[in-house]
C-alpha positions in Angstrom: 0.0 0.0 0.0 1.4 3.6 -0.8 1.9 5.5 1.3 -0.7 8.3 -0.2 -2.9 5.1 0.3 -2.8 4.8 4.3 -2.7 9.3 4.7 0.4 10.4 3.6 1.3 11.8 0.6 4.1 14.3 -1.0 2.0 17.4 -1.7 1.0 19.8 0.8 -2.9 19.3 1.4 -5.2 20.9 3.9 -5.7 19.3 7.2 -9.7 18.1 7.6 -11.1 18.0 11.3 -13.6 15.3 12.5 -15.3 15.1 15.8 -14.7 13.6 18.7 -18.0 12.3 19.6 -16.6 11.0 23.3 -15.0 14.6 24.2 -17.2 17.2 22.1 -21.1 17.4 21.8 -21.1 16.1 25.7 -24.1 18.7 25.7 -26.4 15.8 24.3 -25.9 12.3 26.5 -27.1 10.2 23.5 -24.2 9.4 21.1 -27.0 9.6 18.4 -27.7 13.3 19.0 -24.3 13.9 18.9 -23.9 13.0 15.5 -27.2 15.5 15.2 -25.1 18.0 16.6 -21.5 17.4 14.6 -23.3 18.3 11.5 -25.5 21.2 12.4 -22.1 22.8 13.6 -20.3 21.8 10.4 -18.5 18.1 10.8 -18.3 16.2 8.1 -17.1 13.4 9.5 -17.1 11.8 13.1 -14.6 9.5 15.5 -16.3 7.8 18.1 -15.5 4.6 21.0 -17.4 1.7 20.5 -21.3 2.3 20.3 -21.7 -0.5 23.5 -25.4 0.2 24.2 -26.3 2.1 20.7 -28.6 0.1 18.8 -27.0 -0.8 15.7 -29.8 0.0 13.5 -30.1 3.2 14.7 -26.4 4.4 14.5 -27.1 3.1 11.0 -29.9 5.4 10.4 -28.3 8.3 12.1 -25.3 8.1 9.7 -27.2 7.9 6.8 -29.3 10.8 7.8 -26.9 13.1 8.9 -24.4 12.0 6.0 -21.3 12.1 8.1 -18.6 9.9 7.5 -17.1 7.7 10.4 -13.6 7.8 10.4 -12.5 5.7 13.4 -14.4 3.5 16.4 -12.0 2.4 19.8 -12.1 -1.5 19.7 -14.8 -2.9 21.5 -14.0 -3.7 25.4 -17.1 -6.0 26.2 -14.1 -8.9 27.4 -11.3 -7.7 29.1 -10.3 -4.6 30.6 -12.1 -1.1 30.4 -9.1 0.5 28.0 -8.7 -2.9 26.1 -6.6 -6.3 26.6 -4.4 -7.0 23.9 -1.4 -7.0 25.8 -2.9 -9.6 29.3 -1.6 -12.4 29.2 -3.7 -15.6 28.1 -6.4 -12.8 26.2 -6.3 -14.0 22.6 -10.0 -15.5 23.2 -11.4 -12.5 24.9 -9.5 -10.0 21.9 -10.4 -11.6 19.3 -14.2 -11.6 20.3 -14.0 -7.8 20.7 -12.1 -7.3 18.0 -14.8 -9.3 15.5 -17.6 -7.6 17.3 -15.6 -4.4 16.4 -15.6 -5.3 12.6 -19.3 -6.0 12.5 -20.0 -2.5 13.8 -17.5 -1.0 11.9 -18.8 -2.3 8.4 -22.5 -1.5 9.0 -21.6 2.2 9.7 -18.3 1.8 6.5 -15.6 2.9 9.1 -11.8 2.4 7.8 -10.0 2.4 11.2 -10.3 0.6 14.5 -8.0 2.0 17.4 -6.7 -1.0 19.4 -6.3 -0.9 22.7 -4.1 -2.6 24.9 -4.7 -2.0 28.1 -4.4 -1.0 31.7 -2.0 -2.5 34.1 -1.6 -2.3 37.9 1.5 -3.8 37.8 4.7 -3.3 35.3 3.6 -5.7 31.5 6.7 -8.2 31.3 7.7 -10.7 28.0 4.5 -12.4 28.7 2.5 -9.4 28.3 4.8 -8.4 24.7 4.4 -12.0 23.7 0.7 -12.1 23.9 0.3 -8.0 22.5 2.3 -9.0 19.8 0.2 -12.1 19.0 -3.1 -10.8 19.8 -1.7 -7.8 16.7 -0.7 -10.2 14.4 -4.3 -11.8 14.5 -6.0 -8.5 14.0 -4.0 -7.5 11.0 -4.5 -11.0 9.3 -9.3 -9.9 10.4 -8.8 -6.7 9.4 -7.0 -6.8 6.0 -10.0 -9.3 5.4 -12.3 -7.0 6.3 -10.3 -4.1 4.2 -9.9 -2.3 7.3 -6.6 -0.1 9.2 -6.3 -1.3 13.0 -4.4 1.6 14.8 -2.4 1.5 18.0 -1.8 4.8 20.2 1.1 5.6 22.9 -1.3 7.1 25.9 0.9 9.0 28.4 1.4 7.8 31.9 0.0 11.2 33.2 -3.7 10.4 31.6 -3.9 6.7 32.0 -1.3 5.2 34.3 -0.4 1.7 33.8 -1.7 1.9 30.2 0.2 -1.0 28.6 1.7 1.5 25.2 3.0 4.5 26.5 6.2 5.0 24.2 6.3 5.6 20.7 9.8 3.9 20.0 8.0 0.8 21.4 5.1 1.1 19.2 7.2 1.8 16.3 9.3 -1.7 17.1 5.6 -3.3 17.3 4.2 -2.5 13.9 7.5 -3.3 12.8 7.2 -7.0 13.6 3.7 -7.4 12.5 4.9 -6.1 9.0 1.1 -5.4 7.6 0.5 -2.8 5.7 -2.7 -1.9 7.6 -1.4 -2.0 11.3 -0.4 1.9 11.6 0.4 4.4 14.1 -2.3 7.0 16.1 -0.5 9.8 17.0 -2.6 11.8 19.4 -0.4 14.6 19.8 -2.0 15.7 23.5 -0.7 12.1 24.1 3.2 12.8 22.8 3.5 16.2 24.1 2.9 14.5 27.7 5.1 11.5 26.2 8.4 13.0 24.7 7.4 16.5 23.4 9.4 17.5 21.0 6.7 17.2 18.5 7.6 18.4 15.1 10.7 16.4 14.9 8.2 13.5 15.7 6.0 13.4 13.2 9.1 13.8 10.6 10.4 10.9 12.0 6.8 8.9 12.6 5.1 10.0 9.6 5.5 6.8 7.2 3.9 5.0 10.4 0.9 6.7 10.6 -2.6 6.2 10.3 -4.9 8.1 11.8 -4.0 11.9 14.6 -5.4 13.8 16.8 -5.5 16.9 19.0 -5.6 18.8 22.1 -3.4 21.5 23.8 -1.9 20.4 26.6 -1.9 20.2 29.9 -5.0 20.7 30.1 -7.2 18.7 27.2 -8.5 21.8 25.8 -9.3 23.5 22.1 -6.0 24.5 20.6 -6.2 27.8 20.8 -6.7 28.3 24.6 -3.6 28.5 26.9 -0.9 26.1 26.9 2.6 24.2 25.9 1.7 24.0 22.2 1.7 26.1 19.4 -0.9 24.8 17.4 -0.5 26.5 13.9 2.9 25.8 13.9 2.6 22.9 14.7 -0.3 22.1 12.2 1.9 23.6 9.4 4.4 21.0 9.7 1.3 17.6 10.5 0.3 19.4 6.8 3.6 18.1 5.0 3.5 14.7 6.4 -0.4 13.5 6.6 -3.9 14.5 4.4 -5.9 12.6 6.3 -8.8 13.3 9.0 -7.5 14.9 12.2 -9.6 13.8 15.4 -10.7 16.7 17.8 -10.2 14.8 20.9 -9.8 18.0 23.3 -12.9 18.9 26.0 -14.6 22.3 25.2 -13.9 25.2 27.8 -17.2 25.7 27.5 -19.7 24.5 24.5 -18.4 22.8 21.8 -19.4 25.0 19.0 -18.8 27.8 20.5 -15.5 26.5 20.9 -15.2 25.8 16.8 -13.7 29.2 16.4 -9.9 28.3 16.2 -10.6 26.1 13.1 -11.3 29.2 11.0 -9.0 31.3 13.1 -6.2 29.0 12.1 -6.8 29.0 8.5 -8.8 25.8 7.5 -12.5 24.9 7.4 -14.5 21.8 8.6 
């Protein structure tokens, strides 16, 4: 697969912004209304976690009436841990059930990407916990490619979600290296690496024929871009422009409402 293929390509293209239906739209309680709410402030397209106690035939008919595209769904964590359990040890039954439960939701509403977790650990993950996280990824690239889809897996800084079982990009990078599929990528959450190794631009140069699927939030504090904070968001969105065309995945809380809190889109230069 090119690399134009999985988001990258060699010509400068605008970013394009989707929702974050988990951190924005928290106005409505009903992830259904949300996406009722993405579009009627401009979204075209929407990222969500797994739609546990949606009615499939509803989130169907939502996405078909409000036309937005779903760009990305968290794995399903029904069996296992809250923030998945690819990486526990003796899991490969409980993963793979999510992870096929995952894929059924996914193609009903034509999502391309499902974010793998691996999950949360109270004590330190040893060789048994990589053996089984590497296994448990080699499966899911062999079901997704199958099902023509991109599985993703995300460093989540210790400061978030301690004990998360990826926390380090160098790690992750080793990872997809050793499953070798073309369609096990990166998610670079940039809240995330801020928190993780800051240093951001120099990152993505060095990430960016890894990855699948970003997002964004200032940081410290998981806020819109534009509000106070370590990051300078149109630089650093000027250089995420020369490396990656695809959707970029508002996963920040609004200060205060969420379109209200849209302004820094056109403030920066781009358009939902």
């Amino acid at each position: 697969m090119s690399l134009a293929a999985t988001g990258f390509a060699s010509r400068i293209m605008p970013l394009k912004f989707c929702a974050n239906l988990a951190f924005q739209f928290n106005e409505a309680e009903s992830v259904l209304e949300r996406f009722r709410l993405a579009k009627a402030a401009g979204f075209k397209a929407v990222e969500m976690v797994f739609p546990a106690n949606v009615n499939l035939e509803e989130l169907v008919a939502v996405k078909k009436e409000t036309g937005l595209d779903v760009i990305l769904m968290n794995i399903d964590c029904s069996n296992g841990g809250t923030f998945g359990c690819a990486s526990f040890v003796n899991s490969c039954e409980d993963f793979k059930k999510n992870l096929l439960n995952t894929i059924r939701v996914a193609k009903a509403v034509d999502c391309k990407k499902i974010h793998i977790m691996g999950g949360k650990h109270t004590e330190t993950p040893d060789e048994k916990n990589d053996a089984f996280y590497l296994a448990n990824l080699r499966v899911a690239a062999q079901l997704l490619n199958e099902a023509n889809l991109i599985g993703v897996i995300e460093p989540i800084n210790k400061y978030s979600l301690p004990g998360y079982y990826l926390n380090c990009y160098e790690k992750a990078i080793k990872i997809i290296k050793a499953v070798n599929q073309h369609n096990l990528r990166l998610m670079v959450d940039l809240f995330h690496m801020q928190h993780i190794r800051g240093d951001i631009t120099n990152g993505l140069k060095e990430f960016a024929p890894y990855i699948g699927h970003v997002q964004i939030a200032q940081c410290p504090h998981r806020h819109e871009p534009d509000t106070d904070g370590e990051v300078n968001w149109k630089y650093v969105l000027k250089t995420l422009e020369e490396h990656y065309n695809d959707y970029v995945g508002c996963e920040y809380r609004p200060l205060a409402g969420t379109a209200e809190g849209l302004k820094w889109i056109k403030d920066f230069g781009y358009e939902l």
